[in-house]
N, CA, C and O atoms as CSV, one atom per row, in Angstrom:
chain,resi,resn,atom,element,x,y,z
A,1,UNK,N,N,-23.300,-2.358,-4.488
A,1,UNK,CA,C,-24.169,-2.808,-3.398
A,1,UNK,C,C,-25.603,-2.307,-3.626
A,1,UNK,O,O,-26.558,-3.083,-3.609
A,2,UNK,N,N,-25.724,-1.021,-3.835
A,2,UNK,CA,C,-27.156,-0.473,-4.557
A,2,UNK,C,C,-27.818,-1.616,-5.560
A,2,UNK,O,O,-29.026,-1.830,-5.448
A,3,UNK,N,N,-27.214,-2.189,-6.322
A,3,UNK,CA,C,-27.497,-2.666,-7.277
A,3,UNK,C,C,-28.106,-3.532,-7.145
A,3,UNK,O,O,-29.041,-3.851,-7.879
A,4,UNK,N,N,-27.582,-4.337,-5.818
A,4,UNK,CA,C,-28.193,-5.741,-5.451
A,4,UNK,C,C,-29.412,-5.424,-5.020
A,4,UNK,O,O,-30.450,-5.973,-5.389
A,5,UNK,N,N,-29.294,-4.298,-4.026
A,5,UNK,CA,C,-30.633,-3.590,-3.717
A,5,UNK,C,C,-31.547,-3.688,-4.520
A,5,UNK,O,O,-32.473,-4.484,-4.369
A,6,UNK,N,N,-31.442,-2.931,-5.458
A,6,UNK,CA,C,-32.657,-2.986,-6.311
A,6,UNK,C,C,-32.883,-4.056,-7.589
A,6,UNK,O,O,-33.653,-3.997,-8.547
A,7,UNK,N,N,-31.669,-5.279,-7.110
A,7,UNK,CA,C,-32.442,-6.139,-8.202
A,7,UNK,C,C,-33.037,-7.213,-7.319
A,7,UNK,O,O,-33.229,-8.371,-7.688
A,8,UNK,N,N,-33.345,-6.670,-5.976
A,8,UNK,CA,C,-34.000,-8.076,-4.904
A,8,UNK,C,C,-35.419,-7.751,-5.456
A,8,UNK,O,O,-36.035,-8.726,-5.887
A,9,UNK,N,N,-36.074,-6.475,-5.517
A,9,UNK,CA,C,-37.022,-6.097,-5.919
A,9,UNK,C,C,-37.857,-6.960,-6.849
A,9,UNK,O,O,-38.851,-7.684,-6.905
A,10,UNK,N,N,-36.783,-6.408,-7.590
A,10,UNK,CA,C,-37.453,-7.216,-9.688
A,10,UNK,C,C,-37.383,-8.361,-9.166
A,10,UNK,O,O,-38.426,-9.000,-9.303
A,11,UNK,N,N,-36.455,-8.957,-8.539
A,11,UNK,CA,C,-36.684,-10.878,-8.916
A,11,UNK,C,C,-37.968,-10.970,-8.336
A,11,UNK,O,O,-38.868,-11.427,-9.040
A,12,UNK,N,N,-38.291,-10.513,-6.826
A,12,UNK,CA,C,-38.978,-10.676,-6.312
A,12,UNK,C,C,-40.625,-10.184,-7.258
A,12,UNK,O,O,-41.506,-11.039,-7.172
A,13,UNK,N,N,-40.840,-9.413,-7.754
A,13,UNK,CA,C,-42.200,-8.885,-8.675
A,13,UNK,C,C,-41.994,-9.956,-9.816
A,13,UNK,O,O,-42.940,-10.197,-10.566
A,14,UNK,N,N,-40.750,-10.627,-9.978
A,14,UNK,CA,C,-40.689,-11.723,-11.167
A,14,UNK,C,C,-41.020,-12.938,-10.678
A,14,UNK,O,O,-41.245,-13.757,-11.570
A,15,UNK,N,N,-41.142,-13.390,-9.441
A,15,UNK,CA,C,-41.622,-14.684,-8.532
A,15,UNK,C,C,-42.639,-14.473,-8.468
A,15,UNK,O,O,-43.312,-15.503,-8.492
A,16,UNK,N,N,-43.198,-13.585,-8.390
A,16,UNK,CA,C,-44.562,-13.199,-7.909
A,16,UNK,C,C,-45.530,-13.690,-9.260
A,16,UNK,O,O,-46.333,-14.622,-9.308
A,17,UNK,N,N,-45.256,-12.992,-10.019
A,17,UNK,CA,C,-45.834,-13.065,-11.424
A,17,UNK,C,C,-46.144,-14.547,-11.873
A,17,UNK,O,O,-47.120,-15.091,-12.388
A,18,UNK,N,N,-44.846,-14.983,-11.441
A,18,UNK,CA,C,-44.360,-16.832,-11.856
A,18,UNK,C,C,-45.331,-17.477,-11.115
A,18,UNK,O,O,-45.956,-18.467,-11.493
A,19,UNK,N,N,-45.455,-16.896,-10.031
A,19,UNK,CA,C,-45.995,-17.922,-8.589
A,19,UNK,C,C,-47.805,-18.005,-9.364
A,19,UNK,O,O,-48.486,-18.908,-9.849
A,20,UNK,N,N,-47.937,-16.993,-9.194
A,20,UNK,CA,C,-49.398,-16.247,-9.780
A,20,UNK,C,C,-49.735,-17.390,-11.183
A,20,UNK,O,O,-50.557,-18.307,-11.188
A,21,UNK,N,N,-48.991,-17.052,-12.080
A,21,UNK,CA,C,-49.472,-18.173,-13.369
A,21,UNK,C,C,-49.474,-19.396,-13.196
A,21,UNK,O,O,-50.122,-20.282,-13.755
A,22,UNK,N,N,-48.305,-19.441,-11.952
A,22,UNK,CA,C,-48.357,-21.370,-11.565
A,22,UNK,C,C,-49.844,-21.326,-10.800
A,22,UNK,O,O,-50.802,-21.840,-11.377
A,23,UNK,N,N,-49.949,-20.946,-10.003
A,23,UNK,CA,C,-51.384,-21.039,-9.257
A,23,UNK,C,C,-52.372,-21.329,-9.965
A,23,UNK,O,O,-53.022,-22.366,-9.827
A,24,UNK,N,N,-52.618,-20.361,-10.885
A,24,UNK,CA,C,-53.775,-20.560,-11.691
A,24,UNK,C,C,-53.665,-21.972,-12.506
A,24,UNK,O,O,-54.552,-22.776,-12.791
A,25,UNK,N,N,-52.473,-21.986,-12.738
A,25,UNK,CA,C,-52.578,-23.119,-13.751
A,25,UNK,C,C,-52.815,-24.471,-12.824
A,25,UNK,O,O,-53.643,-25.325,-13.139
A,26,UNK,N,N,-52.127,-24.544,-11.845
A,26,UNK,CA,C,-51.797,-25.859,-10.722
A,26,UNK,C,C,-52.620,-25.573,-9.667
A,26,UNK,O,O,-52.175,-24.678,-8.949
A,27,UNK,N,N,-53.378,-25.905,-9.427
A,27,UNK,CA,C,-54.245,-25.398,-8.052
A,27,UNK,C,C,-53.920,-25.717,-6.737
A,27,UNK,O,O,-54.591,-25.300,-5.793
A,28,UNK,N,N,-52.570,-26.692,-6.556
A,28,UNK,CA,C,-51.880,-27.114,-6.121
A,28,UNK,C,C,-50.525,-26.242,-5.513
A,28,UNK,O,O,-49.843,-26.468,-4.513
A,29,UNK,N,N,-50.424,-25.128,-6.562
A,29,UNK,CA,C,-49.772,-24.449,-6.325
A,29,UNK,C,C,-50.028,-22.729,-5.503
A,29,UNK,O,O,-49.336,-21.711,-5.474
A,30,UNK,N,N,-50.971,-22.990,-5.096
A,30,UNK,CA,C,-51.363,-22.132,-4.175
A,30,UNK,C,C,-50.815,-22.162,-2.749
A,30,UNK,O,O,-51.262,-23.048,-2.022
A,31,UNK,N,N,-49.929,-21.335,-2.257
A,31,UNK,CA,C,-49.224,-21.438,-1.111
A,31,UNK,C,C,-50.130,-20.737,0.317
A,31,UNK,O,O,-50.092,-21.226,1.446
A,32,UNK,N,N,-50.967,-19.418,-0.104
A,32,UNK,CA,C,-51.150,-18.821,0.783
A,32,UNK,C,C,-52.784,-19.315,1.186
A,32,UNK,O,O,-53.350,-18.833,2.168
């Protein structure tokens, strides 16, 4: 159960990252 814990984290800093390069690239892809 810990485990899941701390892999919500990483995916989440790994979406982020994703979201971030889509943005830049797609300007379209800017959510906020």
């Amino acid at each position: 159960m810990m485990d899941l814990k701390e892999e919500k984290p990483r995916a989440r800093e790994l979406r982020i990252s994703r979201g971030f390069d889509l943005a830049s690239f797609n300007p379209h892809g800017i959510s906020t």
